[in-house]
DRENVO-887790 format. One line per field, with one value per residue: chain; z, y, x of N, C-alpha, C in turn; residue number from 1. Coordinates in steps of 0.05 Angstrom, whole numbers. Example, Ala and Ser with C-alpha at 12.3 -4.5 7.8 and 13.67 -1.06 7.14 Angstrom:
unit	(A|A)
n_zz	(156|142)
n_yy	(-114|-45)
n_xx	(264|257)
ca_zz	(156|143)
ca_yy	(-90|-21)
ca_xx	(246|273)
c_zz	(156|157)
c_yy	(-66|1)
c_xx	(264|258)
pos	(1|2)
// end
This chain:
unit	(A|A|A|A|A|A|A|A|A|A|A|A|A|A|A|A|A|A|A|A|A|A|A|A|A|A|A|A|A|A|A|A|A|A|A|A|A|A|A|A|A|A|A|A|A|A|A|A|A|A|A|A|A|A|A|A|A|A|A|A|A|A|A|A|A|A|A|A|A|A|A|A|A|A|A|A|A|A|A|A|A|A|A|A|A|A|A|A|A|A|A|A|A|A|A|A|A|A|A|A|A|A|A|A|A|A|A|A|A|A|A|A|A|A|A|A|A|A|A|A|A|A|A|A|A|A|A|A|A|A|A|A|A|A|A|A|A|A|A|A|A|A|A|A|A|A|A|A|A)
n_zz	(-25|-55|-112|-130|-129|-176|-212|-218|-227|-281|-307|-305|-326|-386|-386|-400|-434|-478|-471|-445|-419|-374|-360|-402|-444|-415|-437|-435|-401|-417|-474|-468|-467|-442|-413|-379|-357|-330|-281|-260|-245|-210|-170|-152|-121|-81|-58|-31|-3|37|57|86|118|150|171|216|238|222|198|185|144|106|83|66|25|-2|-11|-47|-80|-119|-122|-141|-180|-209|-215|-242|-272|-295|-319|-344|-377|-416|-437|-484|-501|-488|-506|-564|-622|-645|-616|-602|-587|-546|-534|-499|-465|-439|-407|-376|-345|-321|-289|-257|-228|-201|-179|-141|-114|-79|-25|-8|-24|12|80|137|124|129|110|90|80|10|-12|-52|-94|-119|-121|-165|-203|-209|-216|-265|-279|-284|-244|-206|-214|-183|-197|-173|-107|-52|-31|21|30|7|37|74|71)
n_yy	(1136|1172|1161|1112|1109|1150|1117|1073|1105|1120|1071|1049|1095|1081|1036|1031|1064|1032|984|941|878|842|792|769|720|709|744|707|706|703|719|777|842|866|894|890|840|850|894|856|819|851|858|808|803|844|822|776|795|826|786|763|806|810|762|769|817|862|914|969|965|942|971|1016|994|979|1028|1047|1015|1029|1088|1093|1052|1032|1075|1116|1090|1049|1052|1109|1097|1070|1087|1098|1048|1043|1069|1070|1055|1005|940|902|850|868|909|882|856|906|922|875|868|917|918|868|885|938|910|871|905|946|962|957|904|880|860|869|906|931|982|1044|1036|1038|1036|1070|1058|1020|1013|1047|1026|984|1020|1027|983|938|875|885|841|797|777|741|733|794|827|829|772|738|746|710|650)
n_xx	(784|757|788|766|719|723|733|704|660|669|675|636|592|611|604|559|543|556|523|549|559|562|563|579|621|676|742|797|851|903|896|891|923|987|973|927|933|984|959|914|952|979|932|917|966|959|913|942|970|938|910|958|966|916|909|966|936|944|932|928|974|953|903|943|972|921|911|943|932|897|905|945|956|914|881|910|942|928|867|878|905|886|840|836|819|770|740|741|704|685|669|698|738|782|766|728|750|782|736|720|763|772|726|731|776|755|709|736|770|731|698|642|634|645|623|651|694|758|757|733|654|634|578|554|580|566|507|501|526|477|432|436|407|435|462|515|561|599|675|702|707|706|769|763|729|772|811|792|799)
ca_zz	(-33|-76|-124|-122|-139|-209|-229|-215|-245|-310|-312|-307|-352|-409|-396|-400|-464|-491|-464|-437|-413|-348|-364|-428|-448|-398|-458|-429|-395|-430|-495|-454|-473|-417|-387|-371|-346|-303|-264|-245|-228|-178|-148|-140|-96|-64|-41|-16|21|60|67|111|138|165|195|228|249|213|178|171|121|87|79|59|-3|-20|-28|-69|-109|-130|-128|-170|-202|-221|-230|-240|-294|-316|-332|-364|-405|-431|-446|-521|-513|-478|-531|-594|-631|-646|-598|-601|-544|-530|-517|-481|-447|-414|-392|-359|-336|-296|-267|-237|-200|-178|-151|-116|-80|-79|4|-10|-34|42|100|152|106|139|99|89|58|-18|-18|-73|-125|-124|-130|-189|-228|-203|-221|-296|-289|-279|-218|-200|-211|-178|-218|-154|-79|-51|-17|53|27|-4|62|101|62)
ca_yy	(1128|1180|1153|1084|1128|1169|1102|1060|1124|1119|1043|1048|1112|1076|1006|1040|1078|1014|962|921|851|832|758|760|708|720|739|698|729|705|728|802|860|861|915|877|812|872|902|834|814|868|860|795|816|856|801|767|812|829|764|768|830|809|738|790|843|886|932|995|959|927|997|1035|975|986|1060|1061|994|1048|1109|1100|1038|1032|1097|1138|1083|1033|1081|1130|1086|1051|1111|1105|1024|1049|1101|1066|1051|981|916|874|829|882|928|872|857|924|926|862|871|933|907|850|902|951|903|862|928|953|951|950|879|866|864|880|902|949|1009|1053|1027|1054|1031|1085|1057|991|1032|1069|1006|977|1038|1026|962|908|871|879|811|795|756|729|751|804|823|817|745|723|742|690|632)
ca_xx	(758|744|796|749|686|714|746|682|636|681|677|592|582|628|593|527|534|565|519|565|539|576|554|587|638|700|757|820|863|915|890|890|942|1000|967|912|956|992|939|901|973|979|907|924|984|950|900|962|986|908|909|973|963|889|925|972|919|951|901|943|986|939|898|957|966|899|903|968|936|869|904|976|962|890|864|929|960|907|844|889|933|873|825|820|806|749|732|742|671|680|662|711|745|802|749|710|774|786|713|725|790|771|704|746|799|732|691|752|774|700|697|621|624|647|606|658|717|770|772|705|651|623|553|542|586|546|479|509|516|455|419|431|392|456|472|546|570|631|681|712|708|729|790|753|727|794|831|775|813)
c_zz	(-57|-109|-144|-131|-164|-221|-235|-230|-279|-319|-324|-330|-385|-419|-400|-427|-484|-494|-459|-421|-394|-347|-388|-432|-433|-427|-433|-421|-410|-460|-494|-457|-445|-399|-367|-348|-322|-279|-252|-231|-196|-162|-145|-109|-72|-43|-29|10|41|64|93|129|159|197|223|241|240|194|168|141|99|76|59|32|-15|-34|-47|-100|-133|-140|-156|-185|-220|-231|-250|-272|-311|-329|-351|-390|-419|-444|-477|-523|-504|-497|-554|-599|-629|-621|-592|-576|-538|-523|-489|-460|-428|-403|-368|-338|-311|-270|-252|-224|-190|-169|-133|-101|-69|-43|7|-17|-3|59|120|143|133|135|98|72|24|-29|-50|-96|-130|-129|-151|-213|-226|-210|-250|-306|-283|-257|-223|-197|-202|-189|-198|-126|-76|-33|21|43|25|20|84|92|82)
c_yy	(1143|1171|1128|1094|1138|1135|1080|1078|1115|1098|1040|1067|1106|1050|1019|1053|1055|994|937|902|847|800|758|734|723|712|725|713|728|715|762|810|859|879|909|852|830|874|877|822|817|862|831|785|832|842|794|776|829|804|752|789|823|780|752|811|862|912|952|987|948|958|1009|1017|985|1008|1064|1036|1009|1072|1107|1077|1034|1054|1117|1120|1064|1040|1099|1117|1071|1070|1101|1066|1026|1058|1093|1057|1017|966|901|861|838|900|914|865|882|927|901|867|899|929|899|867|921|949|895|887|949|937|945|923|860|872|884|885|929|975|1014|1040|1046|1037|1044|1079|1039|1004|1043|1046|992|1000|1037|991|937|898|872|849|802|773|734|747|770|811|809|777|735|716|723|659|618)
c_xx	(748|760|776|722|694|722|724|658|650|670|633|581|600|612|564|524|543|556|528|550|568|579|565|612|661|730|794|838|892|925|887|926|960|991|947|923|965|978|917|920|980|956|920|944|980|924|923|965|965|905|935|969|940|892|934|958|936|941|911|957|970|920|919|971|950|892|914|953|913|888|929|959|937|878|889|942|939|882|854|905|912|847|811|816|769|724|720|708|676|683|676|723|767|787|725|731|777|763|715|748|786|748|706|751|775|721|712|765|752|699|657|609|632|628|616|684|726|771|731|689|638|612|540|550|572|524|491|510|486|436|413|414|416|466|504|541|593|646|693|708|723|752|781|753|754|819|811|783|827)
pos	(1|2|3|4|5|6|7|8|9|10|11|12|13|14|15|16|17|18|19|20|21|22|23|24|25|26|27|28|29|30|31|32|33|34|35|36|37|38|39|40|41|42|43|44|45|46|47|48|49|50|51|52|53|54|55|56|57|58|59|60|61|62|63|64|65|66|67|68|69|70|71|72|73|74|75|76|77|78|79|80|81|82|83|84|85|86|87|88|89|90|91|92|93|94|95|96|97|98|99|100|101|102|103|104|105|106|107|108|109|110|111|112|113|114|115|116|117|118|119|120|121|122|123|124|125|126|127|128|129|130|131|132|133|134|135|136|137|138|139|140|141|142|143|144|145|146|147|148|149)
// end
């Protein structure tokens, strides 16, 4: 969880000094660097596979997905490898791209966007963007919802 908290603080204190617009034009994802393409990939897969797991009652596995999909792959490779798109001064739609691109993967494993999600919830990262004035917008449900399909 706490993984899910610096990677969601980063995401808010970057879009906040940047004024990032959550409602802005959604940049294609196809028109998105492979790293981008990657990491929505995987969350994707990782819906999948809470979506079997939850069929199954299997919660442990689906859990122990979610931690490795925050801890290695999102915070550990996609935060760090993308740093200086973050950084750079100018606006453009590879910088609006990783802003999107991570919003997606922190709200969809954001257990706060569930009601009765499996894993703890983190009420506080949602107040943290909501605090700077912007509703979290979700770009799609999340993992709870997607596994009620």
């Amino acid at each position: 969880m706490l993984k899910l908290w610096n990677t969601y603080a980063f995401f808010v204190n970057y879009a906040f000094l940047d004024d990032f617009d959550p409602a802005a034009p959604v940049v294609p994802v196809k028109d998105r660097p492979d790293i981008d393409r990657w990491i929505l990939s995987d969350l994707q897969k990782l819906i999948r596979s809470a979506h079997h797991a939850f069929e199954n009652y299997d919660l442990p596995s689906f859990t122990q997905q979610a931690e490795v999909f925050v801890d290695d792959k999102l915070s550990n490779w996609y935060v760090r490898r993308n740093r200086r798109r973050f950084w750079k001064s100018d606006q453009g739609p590879d910088k609006l791209a990783a802003y999107q691109t991570l919003l997606h993967d922190a709200h969809d494993v954001n257990p706060a966007n569930c009601a009765d999600c499996a894993v703890p919830r983190g009420d506080e990262c949602t107040k943290t963007w909501k605090a700077h004035g912007q509703p979290v917008r979700g770009l799609e449900a999340c993992i709870c919802a997607n596994t009620r399909r």
